[in-house]
C-alpha positions as CSV (number, residue, x, y, z in Angstrom):
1,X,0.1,182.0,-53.0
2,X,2.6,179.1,-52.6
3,X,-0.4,176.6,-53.9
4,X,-1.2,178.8,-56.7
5,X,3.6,178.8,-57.2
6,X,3.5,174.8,-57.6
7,X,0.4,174.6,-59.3
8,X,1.2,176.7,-62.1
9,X,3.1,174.7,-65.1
10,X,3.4,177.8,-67.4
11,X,7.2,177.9,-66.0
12,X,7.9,174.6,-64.9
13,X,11.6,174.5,-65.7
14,X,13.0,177.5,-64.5
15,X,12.1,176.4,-60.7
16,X,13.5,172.9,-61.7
17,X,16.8,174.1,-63.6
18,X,17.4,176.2,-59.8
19,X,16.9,173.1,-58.0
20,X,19.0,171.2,-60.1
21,X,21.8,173.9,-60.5
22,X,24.3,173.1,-57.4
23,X,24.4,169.2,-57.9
24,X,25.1,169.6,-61.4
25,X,27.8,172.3,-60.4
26,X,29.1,169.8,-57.7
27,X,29.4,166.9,-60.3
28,X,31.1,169.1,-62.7
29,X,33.9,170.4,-59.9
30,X,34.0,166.6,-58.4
31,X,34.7,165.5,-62.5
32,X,37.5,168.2,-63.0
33,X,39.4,167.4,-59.8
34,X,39.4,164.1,-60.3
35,X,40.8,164.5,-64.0
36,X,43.6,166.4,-62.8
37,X,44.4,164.0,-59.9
38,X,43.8,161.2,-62.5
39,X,46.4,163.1,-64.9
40,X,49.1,163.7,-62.2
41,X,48.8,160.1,-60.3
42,X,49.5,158.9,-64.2
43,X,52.0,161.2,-64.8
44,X,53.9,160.0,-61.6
45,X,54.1,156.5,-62.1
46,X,55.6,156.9,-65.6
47,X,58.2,159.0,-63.9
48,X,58.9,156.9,-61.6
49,X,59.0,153.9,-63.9
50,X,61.4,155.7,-66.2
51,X,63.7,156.5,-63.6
52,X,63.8,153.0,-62.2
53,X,64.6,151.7,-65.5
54,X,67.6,154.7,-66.3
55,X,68.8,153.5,-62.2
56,X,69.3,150.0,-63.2
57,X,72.2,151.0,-65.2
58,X,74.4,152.0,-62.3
59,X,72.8,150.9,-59.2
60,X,75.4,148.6,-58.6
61,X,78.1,151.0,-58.3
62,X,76.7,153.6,-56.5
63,X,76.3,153.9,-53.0
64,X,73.1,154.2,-50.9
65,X,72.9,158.4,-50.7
66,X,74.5,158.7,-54.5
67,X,71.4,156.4,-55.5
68,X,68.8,158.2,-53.5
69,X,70.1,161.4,-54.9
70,X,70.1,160.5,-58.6
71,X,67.2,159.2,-58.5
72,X,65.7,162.9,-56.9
73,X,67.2,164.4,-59.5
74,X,66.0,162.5,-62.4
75,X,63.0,162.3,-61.2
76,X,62.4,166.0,-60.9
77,X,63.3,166.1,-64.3
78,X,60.7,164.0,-65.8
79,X,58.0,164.9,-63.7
80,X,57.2,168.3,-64.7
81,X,53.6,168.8,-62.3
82,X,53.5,172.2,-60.4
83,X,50.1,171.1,-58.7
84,X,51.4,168.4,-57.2
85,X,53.1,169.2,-54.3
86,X,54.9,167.3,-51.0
87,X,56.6,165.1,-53.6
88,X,59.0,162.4,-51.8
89,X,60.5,159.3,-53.5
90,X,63.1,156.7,-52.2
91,X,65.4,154.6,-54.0
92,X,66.8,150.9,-52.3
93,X,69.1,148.7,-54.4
94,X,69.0,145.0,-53.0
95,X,71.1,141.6,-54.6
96,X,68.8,139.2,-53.0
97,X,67.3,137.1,-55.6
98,X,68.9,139.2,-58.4
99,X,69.7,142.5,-58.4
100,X,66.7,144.7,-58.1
101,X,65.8,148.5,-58.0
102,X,62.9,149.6,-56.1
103,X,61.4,153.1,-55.9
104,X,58.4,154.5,-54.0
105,X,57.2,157.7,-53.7
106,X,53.9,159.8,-52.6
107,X,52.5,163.2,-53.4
108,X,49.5,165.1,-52.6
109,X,47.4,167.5,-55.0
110,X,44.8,170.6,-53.6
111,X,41.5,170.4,-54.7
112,X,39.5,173.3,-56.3
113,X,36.0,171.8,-56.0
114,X,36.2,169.0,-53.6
115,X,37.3,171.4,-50.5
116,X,33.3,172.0,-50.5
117,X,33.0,168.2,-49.8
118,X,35.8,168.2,-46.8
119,X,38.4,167.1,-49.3
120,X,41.1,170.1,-49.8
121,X,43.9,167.9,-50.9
122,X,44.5,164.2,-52.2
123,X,47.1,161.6,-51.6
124,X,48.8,159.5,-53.6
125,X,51.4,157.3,-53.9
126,X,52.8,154.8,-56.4
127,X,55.9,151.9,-56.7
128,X,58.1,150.5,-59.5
129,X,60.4,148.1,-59.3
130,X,63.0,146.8,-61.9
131,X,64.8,143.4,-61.3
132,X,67.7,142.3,-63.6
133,X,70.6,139.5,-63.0
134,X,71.8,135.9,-64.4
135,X,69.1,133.7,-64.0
136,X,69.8,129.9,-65.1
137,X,67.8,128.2,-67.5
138,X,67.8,125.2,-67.2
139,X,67.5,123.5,-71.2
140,X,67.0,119.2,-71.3
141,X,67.2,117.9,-74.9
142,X,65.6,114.4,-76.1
143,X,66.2,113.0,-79.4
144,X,63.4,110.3,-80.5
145,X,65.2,107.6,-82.1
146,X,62.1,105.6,-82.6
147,X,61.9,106.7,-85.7
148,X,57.9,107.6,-85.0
């Protein structure tokens, strides 16, 4: 009976659309989960970048825990992602070389499709930094008086 099953083509794609059906299933979950962690890793490092930028106004003035807890707080109100969760940023302001504003921060996501493949959540982290200060230019001027 089984040689008479593969030697029949009357109804060849029926056996080969059920062979076929949970690797095409797994590639569609694995392209979904990795649109939304594409999405939310973007989404983060714009944040982020924004709020360096808005910190470089006043990072000067502001102490060390008033720093790290304006830039919580601005972030969290740029980045507007429920599905990412175990978000953590820090904020250092340093005057070596300039002044310079650096934040880094790391997230994770759950997975809907990938938890088949092992994978139940990913990481991801992300950095910006925004320098600003007097830097000296130095300028050299040279007339020709050749006359060329």
């Amino acid at each position: 009976m089984l040689i008479r099953f593969l030697r029949d083509s009357r109804g060849g794609i029926a056996p080969l659309m059920g062979i076929l059906a949970l690797p095409l299933m797994g590639a569609v979950g694995v392209a979904v989960d990795f649109s939304r962690f594409n999405a939310t890793r973007t989404a983060f490092q714009s944040a982020l970048d924004s709020t360096s930028l808005m910190l470089a106004k006043s990072a000067a003035t502001q102490t060390a825990g008033d720093l790290q807890s304006t830039a919580t707080s601005t972030f969290k109100a740029l980045f507007a992602h429920p599905e990412a969760s175990n978000v953590a940023i820090t904020a250092t302001y340093s005057q070596t070389n300039g002044s310079k504003v650096t934040l880094s921060g790391n997230a994770t996501i759950d997975t809907n499709f990938l938890g088949v493949l092992g994978y139940c959540q990913l990481n991801f982290s992300a950095m910006s930094v925004s320098t600003w200060g007097n830097s000296r230019l130095r300028v050299a001027l040279v007339l020709d008086n050749t006359g060329s």
